[in-house]
PASEKE-544220 format. One record per residue (C-alpha): residue number from 1; residue in one letter; x, y, z. Coordinates in Angstrom, 2 decimals. Each point is the difference from the previous one (the first is absolute). Example, Ala and Ser with C-alpha at 12.3 -4.5 7.8 and 13.67 -1.06 7.14 Angstrom:
+-----+--------+---------+---------+---------+
: num : residu :    east :   north :      up :
+-----+--------+---------+---------+---------+
:   1 :      A :   12.30 :   -4.50 :    7.80 :
:   2 :      S :    1.37 :    3.44 :   -0.66 :
+-----+--------+---------+---------+---------+
***
This chain:
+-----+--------+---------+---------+---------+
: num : residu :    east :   north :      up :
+-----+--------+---------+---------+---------+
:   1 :      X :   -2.94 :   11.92 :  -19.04 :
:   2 :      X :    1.05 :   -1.54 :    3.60 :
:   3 :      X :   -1.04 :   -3.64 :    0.27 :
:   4 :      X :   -2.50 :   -0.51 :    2.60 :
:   5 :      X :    2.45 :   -0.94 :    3.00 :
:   6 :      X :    3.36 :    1.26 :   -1.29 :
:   7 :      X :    1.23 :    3.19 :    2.06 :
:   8 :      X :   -0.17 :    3.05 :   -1.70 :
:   9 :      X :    4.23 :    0.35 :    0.08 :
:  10 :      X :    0.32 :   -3.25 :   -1.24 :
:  11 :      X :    2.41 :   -0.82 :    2.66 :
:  12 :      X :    0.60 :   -2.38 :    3.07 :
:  13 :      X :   -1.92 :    1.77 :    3.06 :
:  14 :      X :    2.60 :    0.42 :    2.98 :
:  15 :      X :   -0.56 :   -1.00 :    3.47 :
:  16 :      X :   -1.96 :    2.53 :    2.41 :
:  17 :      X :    1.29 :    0.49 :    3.30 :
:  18 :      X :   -1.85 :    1.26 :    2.81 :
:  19 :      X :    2.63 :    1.30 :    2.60 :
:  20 :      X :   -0.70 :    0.63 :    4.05 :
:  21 :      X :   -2.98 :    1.48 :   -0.13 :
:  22 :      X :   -1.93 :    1.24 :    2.76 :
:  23 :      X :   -3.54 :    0.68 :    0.56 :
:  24 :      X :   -2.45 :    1.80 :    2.28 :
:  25 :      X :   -3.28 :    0.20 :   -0.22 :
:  26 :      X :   -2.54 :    1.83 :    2.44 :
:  27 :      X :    2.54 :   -0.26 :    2.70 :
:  28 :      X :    0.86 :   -3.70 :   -0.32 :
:  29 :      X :    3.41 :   -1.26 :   -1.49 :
:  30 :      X :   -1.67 :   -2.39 :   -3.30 :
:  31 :      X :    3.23 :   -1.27 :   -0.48 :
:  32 :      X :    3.99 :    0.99 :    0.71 :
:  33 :      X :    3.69 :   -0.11 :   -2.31 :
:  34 :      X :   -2.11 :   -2.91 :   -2.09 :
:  35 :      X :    1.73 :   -0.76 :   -3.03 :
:  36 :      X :   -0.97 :   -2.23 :   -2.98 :
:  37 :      X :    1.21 :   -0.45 :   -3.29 :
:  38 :      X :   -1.86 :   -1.59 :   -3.01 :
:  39 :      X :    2.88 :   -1.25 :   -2.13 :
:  40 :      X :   -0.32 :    0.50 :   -3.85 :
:  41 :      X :   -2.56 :   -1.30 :   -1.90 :
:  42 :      X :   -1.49 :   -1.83 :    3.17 :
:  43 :      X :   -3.67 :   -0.29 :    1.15 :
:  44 :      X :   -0.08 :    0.67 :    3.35 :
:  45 :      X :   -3.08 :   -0.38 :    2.33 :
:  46 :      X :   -0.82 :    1.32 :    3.19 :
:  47 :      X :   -2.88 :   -0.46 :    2.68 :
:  48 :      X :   -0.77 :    0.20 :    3.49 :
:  49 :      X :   -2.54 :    1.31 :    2.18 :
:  50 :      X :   -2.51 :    2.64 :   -0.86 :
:  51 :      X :    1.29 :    3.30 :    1.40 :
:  52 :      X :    3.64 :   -1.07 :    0.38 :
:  53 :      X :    1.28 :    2.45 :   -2.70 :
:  54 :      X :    0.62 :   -1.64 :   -3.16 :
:  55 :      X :   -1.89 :    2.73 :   -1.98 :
:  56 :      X :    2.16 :    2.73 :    1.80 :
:  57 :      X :    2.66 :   -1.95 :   -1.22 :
:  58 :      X :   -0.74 :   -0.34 :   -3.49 :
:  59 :      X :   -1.03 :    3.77 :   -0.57 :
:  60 :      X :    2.97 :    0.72 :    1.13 :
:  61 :      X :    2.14 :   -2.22 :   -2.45 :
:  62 :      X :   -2.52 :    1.51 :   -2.87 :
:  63 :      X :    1.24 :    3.54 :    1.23 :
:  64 :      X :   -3.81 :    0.93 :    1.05 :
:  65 :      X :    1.13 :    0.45 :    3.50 :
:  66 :      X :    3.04 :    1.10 :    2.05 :
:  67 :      X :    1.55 :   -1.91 :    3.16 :
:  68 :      X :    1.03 :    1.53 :    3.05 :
:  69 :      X :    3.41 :   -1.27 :   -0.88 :
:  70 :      X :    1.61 :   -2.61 :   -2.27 :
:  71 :      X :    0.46 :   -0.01 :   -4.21 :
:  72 :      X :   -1.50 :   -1.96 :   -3.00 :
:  73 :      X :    2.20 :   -0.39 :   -3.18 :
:  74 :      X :    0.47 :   -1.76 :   -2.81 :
:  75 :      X :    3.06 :   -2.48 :   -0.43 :
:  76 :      X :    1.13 :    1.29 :   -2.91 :
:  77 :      X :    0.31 :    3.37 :    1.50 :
:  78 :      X :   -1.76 :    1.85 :   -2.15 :
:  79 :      X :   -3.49 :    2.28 :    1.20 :
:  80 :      X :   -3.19 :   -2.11 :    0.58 :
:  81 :      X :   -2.41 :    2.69 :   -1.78 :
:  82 :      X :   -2.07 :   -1.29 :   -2.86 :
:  83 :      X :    1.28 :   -3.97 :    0.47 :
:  84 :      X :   -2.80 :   -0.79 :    2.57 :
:  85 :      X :   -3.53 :   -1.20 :   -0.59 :
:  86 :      X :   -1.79 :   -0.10 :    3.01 :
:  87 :      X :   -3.36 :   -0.96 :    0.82 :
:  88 :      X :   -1.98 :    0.56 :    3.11 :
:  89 :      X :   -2.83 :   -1.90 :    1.78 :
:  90 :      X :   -2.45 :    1.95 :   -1.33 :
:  91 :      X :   -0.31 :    1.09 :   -3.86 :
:  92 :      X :   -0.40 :    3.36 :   -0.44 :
:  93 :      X :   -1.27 :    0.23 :   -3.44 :
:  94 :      X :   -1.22 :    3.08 :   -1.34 :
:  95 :      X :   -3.36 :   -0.67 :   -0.06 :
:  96 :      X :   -0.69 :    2.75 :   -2.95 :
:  97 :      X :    2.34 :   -1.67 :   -2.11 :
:  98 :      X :   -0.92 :   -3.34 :   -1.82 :
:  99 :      X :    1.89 :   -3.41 :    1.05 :
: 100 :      X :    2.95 :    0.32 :   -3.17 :
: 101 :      X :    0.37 :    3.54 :    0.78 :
: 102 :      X :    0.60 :   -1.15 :    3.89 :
: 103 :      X :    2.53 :   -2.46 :   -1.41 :
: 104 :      X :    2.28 :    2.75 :   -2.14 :
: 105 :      X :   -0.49 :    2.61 :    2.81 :
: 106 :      X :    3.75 :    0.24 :    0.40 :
: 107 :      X :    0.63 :    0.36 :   -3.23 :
: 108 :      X :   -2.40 :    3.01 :   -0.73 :
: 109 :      X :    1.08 :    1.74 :    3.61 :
: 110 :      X :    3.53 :   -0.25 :   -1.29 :
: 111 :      X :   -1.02 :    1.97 :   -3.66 :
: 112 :      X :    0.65 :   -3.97 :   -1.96 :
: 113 :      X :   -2.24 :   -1.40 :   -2.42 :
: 114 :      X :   -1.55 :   -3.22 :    1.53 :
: 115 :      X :    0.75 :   -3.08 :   -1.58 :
: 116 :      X :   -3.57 :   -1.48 :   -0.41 :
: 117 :      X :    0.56 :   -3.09 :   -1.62 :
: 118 :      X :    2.32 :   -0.92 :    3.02 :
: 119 :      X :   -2.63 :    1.47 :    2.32 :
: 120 :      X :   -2.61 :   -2.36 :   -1.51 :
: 121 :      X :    2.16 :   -2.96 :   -0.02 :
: 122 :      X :    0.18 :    0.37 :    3.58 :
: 123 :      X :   -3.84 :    0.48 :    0.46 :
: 124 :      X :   -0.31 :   -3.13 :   -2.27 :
: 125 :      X :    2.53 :   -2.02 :    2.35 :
: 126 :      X :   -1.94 :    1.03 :    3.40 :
: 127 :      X :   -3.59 :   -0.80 :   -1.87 :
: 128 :      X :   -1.27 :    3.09 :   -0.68 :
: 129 :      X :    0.95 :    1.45 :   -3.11 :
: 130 :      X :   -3.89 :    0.20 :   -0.58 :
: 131 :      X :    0.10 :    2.66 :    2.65 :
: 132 :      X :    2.74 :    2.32 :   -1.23 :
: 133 :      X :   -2.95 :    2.77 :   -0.76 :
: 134 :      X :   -1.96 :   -0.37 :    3.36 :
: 135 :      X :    0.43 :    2.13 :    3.06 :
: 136 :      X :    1.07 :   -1.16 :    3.06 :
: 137 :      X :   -3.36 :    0.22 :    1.37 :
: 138 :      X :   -1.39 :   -2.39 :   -1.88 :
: 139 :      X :    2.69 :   -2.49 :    1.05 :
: 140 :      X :   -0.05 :   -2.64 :    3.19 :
: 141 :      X :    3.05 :    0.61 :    2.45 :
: 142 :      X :    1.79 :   -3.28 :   -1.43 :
: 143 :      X :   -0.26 :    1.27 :   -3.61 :
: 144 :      X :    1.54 :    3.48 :    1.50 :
: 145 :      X :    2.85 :   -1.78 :    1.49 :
: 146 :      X :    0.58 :   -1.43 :   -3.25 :
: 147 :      X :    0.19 :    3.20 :   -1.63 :
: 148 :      X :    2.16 :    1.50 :    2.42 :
: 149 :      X :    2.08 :   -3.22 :   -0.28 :
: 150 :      X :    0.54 :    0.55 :   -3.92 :
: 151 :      X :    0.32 :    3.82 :    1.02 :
: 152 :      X :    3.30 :   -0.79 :    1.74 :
: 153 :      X :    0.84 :   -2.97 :   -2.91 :
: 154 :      X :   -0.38 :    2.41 :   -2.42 :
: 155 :      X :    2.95 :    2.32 :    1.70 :
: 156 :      X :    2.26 :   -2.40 :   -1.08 :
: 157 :      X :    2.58 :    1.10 :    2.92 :
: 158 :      X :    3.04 :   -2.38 :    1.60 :
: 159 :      X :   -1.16 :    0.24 :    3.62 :
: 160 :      X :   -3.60 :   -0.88 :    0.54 :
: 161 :      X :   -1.73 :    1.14 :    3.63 :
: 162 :      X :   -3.43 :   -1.85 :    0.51 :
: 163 :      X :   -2.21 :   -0.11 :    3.42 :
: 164 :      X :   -2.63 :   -2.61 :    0.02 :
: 165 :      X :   -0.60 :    0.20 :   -4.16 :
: 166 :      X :   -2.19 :   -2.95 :   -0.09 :
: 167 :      X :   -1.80 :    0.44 :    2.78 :
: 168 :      X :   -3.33 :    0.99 :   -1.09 :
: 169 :      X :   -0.24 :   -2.91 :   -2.55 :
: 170 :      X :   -1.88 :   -3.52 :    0.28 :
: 171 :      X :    1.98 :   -3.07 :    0.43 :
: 172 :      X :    0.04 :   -1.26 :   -3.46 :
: 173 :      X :    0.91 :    3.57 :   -1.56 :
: 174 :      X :    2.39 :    0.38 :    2.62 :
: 175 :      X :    1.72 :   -2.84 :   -0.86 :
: 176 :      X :    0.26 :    0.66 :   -3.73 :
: 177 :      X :    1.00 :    3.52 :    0.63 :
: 178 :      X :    2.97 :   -1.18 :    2.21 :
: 179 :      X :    0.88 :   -1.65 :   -3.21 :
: 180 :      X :   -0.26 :    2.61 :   -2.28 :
: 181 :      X :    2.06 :    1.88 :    2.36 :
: 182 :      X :    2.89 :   -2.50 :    0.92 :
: 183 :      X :    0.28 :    0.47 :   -3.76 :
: 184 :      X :    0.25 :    3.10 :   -0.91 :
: 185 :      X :    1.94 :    0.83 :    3.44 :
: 186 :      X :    2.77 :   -2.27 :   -0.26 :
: 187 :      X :    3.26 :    1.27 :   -0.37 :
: 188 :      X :   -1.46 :    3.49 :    2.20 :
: 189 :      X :    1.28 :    0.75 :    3.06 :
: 190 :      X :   -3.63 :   -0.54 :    2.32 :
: 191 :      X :   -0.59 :    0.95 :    3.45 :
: 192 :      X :   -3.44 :   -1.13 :    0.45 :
: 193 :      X :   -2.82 :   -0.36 :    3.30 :
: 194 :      X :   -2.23 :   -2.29 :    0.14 :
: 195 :      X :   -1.54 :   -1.85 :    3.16 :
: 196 :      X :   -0.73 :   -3.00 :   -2.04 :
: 197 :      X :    2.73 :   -2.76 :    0.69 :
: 198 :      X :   -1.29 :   -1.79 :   -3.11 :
: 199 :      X :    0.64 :    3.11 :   -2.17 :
: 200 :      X :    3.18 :    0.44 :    1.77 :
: 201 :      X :    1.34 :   -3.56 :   -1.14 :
: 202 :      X :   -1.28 :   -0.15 :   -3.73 :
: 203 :      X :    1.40 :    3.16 :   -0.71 :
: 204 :      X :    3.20 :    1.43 :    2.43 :
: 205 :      X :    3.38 :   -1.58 :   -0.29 :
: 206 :      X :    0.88 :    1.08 :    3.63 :
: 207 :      X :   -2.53 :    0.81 :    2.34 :
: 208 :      X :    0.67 :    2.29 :    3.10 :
: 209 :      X :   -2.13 :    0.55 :    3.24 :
: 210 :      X :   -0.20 :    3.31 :    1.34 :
: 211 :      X :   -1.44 :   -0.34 :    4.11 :
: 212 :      X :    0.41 :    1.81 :    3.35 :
: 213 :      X :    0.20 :    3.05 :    1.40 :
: 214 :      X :    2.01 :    1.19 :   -1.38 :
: 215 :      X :    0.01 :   -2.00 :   -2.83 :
: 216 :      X :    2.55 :   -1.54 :   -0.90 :
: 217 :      X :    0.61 :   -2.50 :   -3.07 :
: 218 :      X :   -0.10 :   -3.35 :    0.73 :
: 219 :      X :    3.07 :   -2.50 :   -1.95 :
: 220 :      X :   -1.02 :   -0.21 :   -3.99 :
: 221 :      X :   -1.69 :   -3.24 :   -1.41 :
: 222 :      X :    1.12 :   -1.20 :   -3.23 :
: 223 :      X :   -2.62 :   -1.67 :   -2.19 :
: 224 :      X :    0.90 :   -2.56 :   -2.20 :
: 225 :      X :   -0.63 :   -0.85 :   -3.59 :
: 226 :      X :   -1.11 :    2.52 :   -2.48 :
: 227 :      X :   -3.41 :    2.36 :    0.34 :
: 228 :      X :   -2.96 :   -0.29 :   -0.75 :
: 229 :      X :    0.10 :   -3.01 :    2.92 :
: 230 :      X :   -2.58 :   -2.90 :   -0.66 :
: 231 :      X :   -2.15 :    0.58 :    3.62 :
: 232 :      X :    0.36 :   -3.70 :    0.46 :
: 233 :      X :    4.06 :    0.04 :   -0.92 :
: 234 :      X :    1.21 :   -2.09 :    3.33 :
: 235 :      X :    2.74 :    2.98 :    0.18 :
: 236 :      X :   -2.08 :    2.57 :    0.25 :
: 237 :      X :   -2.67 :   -1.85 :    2.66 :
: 238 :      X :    3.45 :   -0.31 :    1.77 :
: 239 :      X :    1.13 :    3.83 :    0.09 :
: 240 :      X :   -3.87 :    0.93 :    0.85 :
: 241 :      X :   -0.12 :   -1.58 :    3.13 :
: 242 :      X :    3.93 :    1.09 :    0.93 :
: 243 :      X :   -1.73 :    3.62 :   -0.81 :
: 244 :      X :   -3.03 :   -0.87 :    1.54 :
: 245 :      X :    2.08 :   -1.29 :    3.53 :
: 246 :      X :    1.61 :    3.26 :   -0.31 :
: 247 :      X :   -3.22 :    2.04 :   -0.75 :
: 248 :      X :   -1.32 :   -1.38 :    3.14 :
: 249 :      X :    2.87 :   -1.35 :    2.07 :
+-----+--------+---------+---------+---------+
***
């Protein structure tokens, strides 16, 4: 059995490169030769304004969409199919299927026998093991978000795609989710959105800004020290308002 966390290949995930890409979208260029590349086993975070195209950019690094022009590979050159777990704003759990049968989807669409005890230990780390036979239905959106979030765990795949996965939770859950999650994500290669600049600095070690039209990527951030970040570490308050000047600026 894969320990919860360790990639399923057992190896050191390679860097993802995103390569001048170009974008249109209902006749307006989203963004132009944009380039970006999330070096090995690095958590990478990116935000900036609604509508500016950082979903269209991350669908297209998880393969879900095309660009008008550019390339997305892998750094160790071999084909990105089956090493990406993405996850989307919204959840999409099947709502005929209970919540552990939502969490070993892939393995039953790809003919594999689910690993339940992992699945489990995953519901158990994101406080809801007590829920693995309910339907979605009878779930609030946070505790879908945190089945979709242990849906994507569970994949146990070197690059990790996530847009907004915390957003529908409280503060406090939020917080210890980020946890659980700068846990069981490090050593991934992450490309994650949030609009939270808090989020941002507890859990990204380089934080990029994607503004204008066309967008264009702003210079990377480094955050220091390790994640999770204390939200009171003087470092992080530090790089929040840099991001925040250049949020705003």
């Amino acid at each position: 059995m894969n320990a919860v966390g360790q990639p399923r290949d057992h190896a050191a995930p390679p860097s993802l490169r995103l390569l001048g890409l170009s974008l249109r979208y209902d006749g307006r260029v989203l963004f132009a030769d944009l380039s970006l590349t999330i070096e090995a086993g690095r958590f990478v975070v990116l935000l900036g304004p609604s509508g500016v195209g950082k979903s269209s950019l991350l669908r297209i690094a998880a393969g879900l969409a095309a660009p008008d022009s550019g390339r997305v590979e892998a750094g160790d050159g071999r084909p990105l199919s089956g090493r990406i777990a993405y996850m989307g704003q919204q959840d999409l759990l099947f709502p005929w299927a209970s919540v552990i049968r939502n969490v070993t989807l892939g393995d039953r669409l790809r003919g594999a026998r689910p690993d339940h005890e992992r699945a489990l230990s995953l519901l158990e780390r994101v406080g809801l093991a007590d829920r693995a036979a309910a339907l979605p239905a009878e779930l609030s959106g946070g505790m879908r978000q945190r089945v979709a979030l242990a849906r994507t765990l569970y994949e146990d795949r070197p690059f990790v795609l996530m847009d907004e996965p915390f957003s529908a939770l409280d503060t406090v859950t939020r917080s210890r989710v980020q946890d659980l999650a700068a846990e069981l994500l490090s050593g991934r290669t992450v490309l994650m959105i949030t609009h939270d600049p808090l989020e941002a600095c507890r859990l990204g070690d380089v934080l990029v800004v994607l503004a204008g039209s066309p967008a264009t990527l702003g210079p990377p951030i480094a955050v220091p020290g390790a994640a999770p970040r204390p939200p009171d570490d003087p470092e992080l308050l530090r790089t929040q308002g840099r991001l925040m000047r250049m949020l705003t600026g």
